[in-house]
C-alpha positions as CSV (number, residue, x, y, z in Angstrom):
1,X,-26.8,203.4,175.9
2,X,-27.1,204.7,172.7
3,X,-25.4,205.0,169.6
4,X,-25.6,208.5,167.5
5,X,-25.6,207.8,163.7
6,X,-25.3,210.3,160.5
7,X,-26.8,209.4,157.6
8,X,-24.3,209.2,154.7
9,X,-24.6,208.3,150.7
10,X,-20.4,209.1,150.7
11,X,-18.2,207.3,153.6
12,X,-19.6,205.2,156.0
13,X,-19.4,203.4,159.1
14,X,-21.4,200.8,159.0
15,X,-24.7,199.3,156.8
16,X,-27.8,198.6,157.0
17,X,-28.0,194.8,156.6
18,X,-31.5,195.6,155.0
19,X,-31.4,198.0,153.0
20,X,-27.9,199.2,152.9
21,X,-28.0,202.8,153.7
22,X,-24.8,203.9,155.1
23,X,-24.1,206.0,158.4
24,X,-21.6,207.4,160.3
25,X,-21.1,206.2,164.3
26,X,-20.6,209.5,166.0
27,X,-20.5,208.4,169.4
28,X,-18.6,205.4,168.6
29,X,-15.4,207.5,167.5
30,X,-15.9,210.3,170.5
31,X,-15.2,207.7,173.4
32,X,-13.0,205.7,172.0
33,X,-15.4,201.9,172.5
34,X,-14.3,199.4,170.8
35,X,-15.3,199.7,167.1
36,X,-15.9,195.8,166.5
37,X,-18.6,195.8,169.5
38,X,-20.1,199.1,168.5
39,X,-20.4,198.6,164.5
40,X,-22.3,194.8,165.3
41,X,-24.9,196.4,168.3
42,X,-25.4,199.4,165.3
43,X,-26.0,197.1,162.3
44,X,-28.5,194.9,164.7
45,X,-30.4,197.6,166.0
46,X,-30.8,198.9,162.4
47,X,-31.7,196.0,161.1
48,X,-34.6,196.4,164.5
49,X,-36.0,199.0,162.8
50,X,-37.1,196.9,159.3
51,X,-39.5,195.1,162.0
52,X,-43.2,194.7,160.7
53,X,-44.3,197.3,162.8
54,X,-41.7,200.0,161.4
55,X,-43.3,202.2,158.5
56,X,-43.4,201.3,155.5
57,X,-41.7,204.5,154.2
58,X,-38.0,205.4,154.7
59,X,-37.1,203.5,157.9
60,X,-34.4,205.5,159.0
61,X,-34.3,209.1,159.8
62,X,-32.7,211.7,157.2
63,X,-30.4,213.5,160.0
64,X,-28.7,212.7,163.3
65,X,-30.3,210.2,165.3
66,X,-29.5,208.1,168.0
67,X,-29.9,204.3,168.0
68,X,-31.1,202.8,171.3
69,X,-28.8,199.6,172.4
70,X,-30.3,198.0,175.0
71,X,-27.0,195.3,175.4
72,X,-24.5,197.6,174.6
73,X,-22.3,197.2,177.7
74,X,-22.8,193.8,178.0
75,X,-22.1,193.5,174.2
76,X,-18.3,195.5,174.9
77,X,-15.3,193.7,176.6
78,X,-14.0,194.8,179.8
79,X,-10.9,197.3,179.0
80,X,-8.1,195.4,179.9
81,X,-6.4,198.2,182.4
82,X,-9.7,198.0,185.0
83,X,-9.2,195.5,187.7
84,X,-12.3,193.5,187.8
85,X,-11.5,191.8,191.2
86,X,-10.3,188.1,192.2
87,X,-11.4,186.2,188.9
């Protein structure tokens, strides 16, 4: 899964633990996932991108980009109409 951000100096989503940039969570707002779940996989994988093998110039892109989250779907609760099956 991944998660489409928007860079942003105005309103903002969520930070960059690291360096603080702001960005909007486009995909996050679109299909309605739970914003808790989605704003903690975005900062994280953000964060991912500070790694010592990341360029040493701007980290994140200037425009639209998406964010890969590998433990998305694990990382969201079940909605609470599904059925999952005997417990």
């Amino acid at each position: 899964m991944a998660i489409s951000c928007l860079p942003t100096e105005t309103s903002y989503d969520v930070q960059c633990p690291i360096c603080g940039h702001g960005f909007l969570l486009l995909t996050a707002h679109t299909h309605g996932m739970h914003s808790g779940s989605v704003r903690l996989a975005a900062r994280r994988a953000l964060a991912g991108m500070h790694l010592p093998k990341a360029k040493p110039q701007r980290v994140h892109p200037d425009g639209v980009f998406d964010l890969p989250v590998a433990d998305m779907d694990t990382a969201l609760p079940s909605p609470p109409d599904i059925w999952l099956g005997p417990a």
